[in-house]
C-alpha positions in Angstrom: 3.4 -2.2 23.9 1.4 -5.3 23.3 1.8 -8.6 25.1 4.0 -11.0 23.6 2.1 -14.1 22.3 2.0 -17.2 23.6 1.7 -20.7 22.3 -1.3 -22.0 21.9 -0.2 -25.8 23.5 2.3 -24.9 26.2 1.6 -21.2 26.8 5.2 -20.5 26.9 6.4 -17.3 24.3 5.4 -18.2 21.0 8.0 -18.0 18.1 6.5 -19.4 15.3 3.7 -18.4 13.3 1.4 -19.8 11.1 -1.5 -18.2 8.9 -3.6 -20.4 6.7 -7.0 -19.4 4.7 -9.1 -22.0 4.7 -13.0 -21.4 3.1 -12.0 -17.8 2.5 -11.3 -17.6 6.5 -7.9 -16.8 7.8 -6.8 -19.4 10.8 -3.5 -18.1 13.1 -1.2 -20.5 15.0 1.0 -19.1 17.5 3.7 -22.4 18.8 7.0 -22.3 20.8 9.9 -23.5 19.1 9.8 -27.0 21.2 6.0 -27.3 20.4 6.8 -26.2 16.7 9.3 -29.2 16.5 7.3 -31.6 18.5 4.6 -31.3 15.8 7.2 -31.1 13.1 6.2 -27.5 11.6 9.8 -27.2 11.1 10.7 -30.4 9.1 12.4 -29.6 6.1 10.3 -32.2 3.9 7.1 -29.9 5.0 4.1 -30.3 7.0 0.1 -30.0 6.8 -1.5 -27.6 8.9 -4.7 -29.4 8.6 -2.4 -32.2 10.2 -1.0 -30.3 13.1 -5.0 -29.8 14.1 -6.0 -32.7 14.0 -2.9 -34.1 16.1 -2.8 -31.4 18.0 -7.2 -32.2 19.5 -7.0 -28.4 20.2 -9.0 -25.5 19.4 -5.7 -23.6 18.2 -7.7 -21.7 15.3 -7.8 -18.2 15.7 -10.5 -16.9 13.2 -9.4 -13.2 11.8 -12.3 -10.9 12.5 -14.3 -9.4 9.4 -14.5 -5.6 8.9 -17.5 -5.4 7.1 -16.7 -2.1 5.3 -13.1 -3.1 4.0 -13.2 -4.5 0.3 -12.1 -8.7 0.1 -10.9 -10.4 -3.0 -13.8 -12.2 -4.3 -11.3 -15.7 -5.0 -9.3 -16.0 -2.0 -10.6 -13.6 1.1 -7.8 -11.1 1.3 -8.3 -8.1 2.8 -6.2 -5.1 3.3 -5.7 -5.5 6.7 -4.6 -9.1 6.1 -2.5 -8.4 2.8 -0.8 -5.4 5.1 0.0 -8.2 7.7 1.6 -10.7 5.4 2.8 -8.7 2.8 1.8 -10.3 -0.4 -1.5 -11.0 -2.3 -3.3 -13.8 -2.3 -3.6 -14.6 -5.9 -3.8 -12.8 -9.2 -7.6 -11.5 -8.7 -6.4 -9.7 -5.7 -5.3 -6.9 -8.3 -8.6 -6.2 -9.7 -10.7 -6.9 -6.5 -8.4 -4.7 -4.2 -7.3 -2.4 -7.1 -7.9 1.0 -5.2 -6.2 -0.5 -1.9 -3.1 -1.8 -4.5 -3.0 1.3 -6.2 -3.2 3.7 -3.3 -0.2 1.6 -1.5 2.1 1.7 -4.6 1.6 5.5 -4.8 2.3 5.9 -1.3 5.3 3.4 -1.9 7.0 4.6 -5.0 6.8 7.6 -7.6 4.3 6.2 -9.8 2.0 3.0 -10.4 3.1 2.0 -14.0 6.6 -0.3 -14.1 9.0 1.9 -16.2 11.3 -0.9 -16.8 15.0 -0.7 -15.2 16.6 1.1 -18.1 18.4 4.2 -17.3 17.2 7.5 -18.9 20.4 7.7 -20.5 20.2 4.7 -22.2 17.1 4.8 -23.8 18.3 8.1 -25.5 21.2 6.7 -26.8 18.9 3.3 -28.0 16.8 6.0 -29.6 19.2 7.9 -31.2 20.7 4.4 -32.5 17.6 3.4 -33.8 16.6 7.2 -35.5 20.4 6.5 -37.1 19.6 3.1 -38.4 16.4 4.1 -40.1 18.0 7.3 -41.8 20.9 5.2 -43.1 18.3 2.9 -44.8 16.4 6.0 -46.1 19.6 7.6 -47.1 20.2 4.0 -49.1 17.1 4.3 -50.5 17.1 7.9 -51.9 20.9 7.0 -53.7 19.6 4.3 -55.2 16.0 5.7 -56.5 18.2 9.2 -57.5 16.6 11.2 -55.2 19.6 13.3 -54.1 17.8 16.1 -52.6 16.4 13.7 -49.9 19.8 11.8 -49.6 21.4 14.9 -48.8 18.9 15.9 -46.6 19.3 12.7 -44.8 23.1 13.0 -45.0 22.8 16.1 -43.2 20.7 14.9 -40.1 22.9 12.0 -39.6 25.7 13.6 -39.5 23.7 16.2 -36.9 23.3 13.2 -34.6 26.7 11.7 -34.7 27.7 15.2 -33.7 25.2 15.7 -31.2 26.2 11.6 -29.6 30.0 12.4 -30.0 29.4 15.4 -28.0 27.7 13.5 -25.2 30.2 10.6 -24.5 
C-alpha cells in the first residue's frame, strides 16, 4: 500500500488536495486540514491558488510527469492518466483530441457510445404507434373527402388493426 501523503507546509497527513493546470502543466498541493484553513483554501467566498503560492514562499508545486507516448488535448493538457485521476475533461476539445481514449472508456463503461435518450422501449412503441395512428386518420380524412373509398377503407382497416393490436398490449 502506498504511503499516505503528507502536507507540503507542516508534513503532518495531508487531507486536502489541490490540482491546478497552469501553461498546460498540472501543479498538486497536498495540505493538512489546519494548514488548509490557515491559508483559507477552505473559505466559502473561494480562494486563488496562485495566492496560496505566493503566501505560502514554498516550492509546493508538484509538476505531473509527461508520458511521451500518451495522447494530450491540444487546448488544455489533459491526458488520460490525468482525466482517469480527476474524473472529468478538461474542456470540450478533450472529445476530439482524446476521442479513442473517451471512446474506449465509455465502451468499457456502458453498452454502447451513442446516448439513446432515457425513454423506455416501451414507450417509444406506443409514441410510434400514436404517431402511425394520427397520420392514417388524416389520410383516412383525406381519401373520404377526395372519394377515394378504396383507400379509406384500406386505411380504415389498418387502424382498426392497431387499436387492436394497442388494446391487446395494455
Amino acid at each position: 500500500m502506498s504511503e499516505p501523503l503528507k502536507c507540503q507546509i507542516c508534513e503532518k497527513a495531508a487531507t486536502v488536495h489541490l490540482t491546478q493546470i497552469l501553461n498546460n502543466n498540472i501543479y498538486k498541493v497536498h495540505l493538512c486540514e489546519s494548514c488548509a484553513q490557515s491559508k483559507g483554501v477552505t473559505d466559502p467566498e473561494g480562494f486563488s491558488l496562485e495566492e496560496l503560492f505566493a503566501k505560502t514562499g514554498l516550492g509546493v508545486f508538484q509538476k505531473e510527469p509527461a508520458t511521451p507516448e500518451a495522447p494530450t488535448c491540444g487546448a488544455c493538457g489533459l491526458s488520460p492518466a490525468m482525466f482517469k485521476e480527476t474524473g472529468r475533461l478538461g474542456c470540450p476539445e478533450c472529445y476530439r483530441d482524446l476521442n479513442a481514449f473517451v471512446v474506449g472508456m465509455l465502451r468499457n463503461l456502458h453498452s454502447g457510445v451513442e446516448h439513446r435518450g432515457k425513454v423506455p422501449e416501451r414507450s417509444v412503441e406506443r409514441m410510434n404507434r400514436a404517431n402511425r395512428l394520427s397520420e392514417l386518420e388524416r389520410d383516412l380524412d383525406s381519401a373520404v373527402l377526395d372519394e377515394r373509398y378504396e383507400d379509406a377503407a384500406t386505411y380504415r382497416d389498418e387502424i382498426r388493426q392497431i387499436k387492436e393490436a394497442f388494446s391487446e398490449i395494455r
